[in-house]
C-alpha positions in Angstrom: 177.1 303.0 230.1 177.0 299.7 231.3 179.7 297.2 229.8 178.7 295.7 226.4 176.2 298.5 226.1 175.2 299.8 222.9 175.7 303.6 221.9 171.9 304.8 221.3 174.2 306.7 218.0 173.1 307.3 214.3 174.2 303.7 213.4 172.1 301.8 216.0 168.6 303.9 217.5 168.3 307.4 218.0 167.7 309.0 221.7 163.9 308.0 222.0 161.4 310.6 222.0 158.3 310.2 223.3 155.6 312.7 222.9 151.7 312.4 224.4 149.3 311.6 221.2 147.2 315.0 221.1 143.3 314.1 222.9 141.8 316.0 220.1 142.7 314.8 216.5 141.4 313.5 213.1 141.6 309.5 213.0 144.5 309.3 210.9 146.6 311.9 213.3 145.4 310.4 216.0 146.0 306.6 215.0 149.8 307.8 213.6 150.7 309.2 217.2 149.4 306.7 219.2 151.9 304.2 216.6 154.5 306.4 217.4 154.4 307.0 220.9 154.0 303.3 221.5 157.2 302.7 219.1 158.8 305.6 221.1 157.9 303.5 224.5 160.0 300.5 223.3 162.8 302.5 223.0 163.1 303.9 226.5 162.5 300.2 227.7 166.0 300.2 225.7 167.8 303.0 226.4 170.9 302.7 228.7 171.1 299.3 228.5 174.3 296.7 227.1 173.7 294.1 225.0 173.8 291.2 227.7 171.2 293.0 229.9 169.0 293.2 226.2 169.5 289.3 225.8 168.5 288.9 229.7 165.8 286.5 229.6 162.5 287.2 231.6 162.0 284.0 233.6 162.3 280.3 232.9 160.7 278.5 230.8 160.2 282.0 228.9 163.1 282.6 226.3 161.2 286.5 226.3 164.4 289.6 225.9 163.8 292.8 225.0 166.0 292.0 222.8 163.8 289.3 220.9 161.1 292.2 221.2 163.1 294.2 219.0 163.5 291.6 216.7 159.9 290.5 216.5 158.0 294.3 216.3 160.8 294.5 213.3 159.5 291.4 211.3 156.2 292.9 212.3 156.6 296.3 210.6 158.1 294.3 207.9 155.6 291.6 207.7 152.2 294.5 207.8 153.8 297.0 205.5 156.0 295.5 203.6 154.2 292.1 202.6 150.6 292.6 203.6 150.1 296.1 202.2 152.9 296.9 200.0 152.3 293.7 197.4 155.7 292.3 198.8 158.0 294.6 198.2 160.0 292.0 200.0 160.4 288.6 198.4 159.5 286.9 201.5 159.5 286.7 205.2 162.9 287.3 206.1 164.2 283.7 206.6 166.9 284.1 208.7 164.1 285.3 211.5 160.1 284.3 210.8 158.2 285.8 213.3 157.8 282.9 215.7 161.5 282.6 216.0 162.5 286.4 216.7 162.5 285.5 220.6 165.3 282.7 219.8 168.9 283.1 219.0 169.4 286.3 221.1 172.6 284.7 222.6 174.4 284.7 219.2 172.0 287.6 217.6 174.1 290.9 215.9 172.6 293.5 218.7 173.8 296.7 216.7 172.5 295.1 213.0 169.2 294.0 214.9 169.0 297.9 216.1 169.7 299.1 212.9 167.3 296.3 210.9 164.4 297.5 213.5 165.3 301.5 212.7 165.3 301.3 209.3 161.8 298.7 208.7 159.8 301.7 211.5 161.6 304.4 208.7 160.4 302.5 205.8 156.4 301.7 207.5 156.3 305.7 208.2 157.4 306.0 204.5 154.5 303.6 203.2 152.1 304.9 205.6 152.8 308.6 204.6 152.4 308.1 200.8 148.6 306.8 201.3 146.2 309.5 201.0 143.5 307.8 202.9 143.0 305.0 205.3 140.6 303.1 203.5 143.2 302.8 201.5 144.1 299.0 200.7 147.3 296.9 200.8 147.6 293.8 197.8 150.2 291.8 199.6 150.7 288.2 200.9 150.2 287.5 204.6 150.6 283.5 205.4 151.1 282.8 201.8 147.5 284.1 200.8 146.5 287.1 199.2 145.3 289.8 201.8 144.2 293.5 200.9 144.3 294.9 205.3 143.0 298.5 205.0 146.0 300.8 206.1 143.5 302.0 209.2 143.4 298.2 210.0 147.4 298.0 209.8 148.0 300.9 212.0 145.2 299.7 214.9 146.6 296.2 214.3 150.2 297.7 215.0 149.3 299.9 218.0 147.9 296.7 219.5 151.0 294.3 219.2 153.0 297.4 220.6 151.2 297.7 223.3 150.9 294.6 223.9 154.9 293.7 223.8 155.4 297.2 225.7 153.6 295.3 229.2 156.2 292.7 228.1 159.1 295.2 228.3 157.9 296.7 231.3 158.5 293.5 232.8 161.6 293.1 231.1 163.0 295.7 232.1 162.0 295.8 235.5 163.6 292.4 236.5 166.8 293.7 234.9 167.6 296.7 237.0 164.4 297.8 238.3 163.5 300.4 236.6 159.7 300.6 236.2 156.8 303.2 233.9 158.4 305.4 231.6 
């Protein structure tokens, strides 16, 4: 391991696995292992690496880390599940890191607790996700301090886009710190 690395242990992320979403599935399979193989990408963008190489920065004037990726998909999963679909079962967005200012305050950020915050919100959006019987079903939360009721199909295909999305980030990321590149 590199030094200041980050055990990939019980108390931080588990080993990422990745497995191929199945080409032929209902919507619901299909949509929950296309979430998880993109949540499963973000890892390996992850794995090996110390915490200064997870704060590097992409390129000036970009403050973008993998690190701050972490950070933001957790205040996402948060944010979707918790807020918009579960009714806030969260008093409000966590105010020690809104969603615009995930990317900041890497330097200083708890790598291990920001591990562990983005393990356990992905655990707890499985959780919610698992315990609807359909897709149609709707959320009654608060997104933006209005009532919202997102369908849990349009949460999930929400989701698999910002993944995505941040995964071509961490490609990059990852890439400019020691060159490793796909996965």
């Amino acid at each position: 391991m590199n030094e200041g690395s980050v055990a990939m242990s019980e108390t931080t992320l588990p080993q990422p696995v990745r497995n191929d979403p199945p080409v032929g599935a209902d919507e619901r399979a299909m949509l929950e292992s296309w979430l998880e193989f993109h949540r499963a990408t973000l890892l390996t963008k992850l794995d090996g690496l110390g915490e200064r190489e997870l704060r590097t920065r992409s390129v000036p004037p970009s403050g973008l880390s993998l690190l701050g990726l972490v950070r933001h998909l957790t205040t996402v999963e948060r944010n979707w599940f918790r807020l918009a679909y579960e009714a806030g079962s969260v008093a409000a967005e966590d105010p020690d890191q809104p969603v615009e200012d995930a990317f900041d305050g890497v330097d200083q950020a708890d790598v291990a607790r920001d591990l562990a915050s983005y393990r356990e919100e992905v655990d707890h959006s499985r959780r919610v996700g698992g315990r609807q019987q359909s897709l149609d079903s709707t959320g009654t939360g608060i997104r933006g301090g209005r009532r919202i009721a997102p369908t849990l199909r349009w949460i999930y295909v929400h989701m698999i886009e910002e993944y995505a999305r941040h995964n071509g980030h961490a490609d990059l990321l990852r890439e400019r710190i020691d060159g490793v590149v796909g996965v």
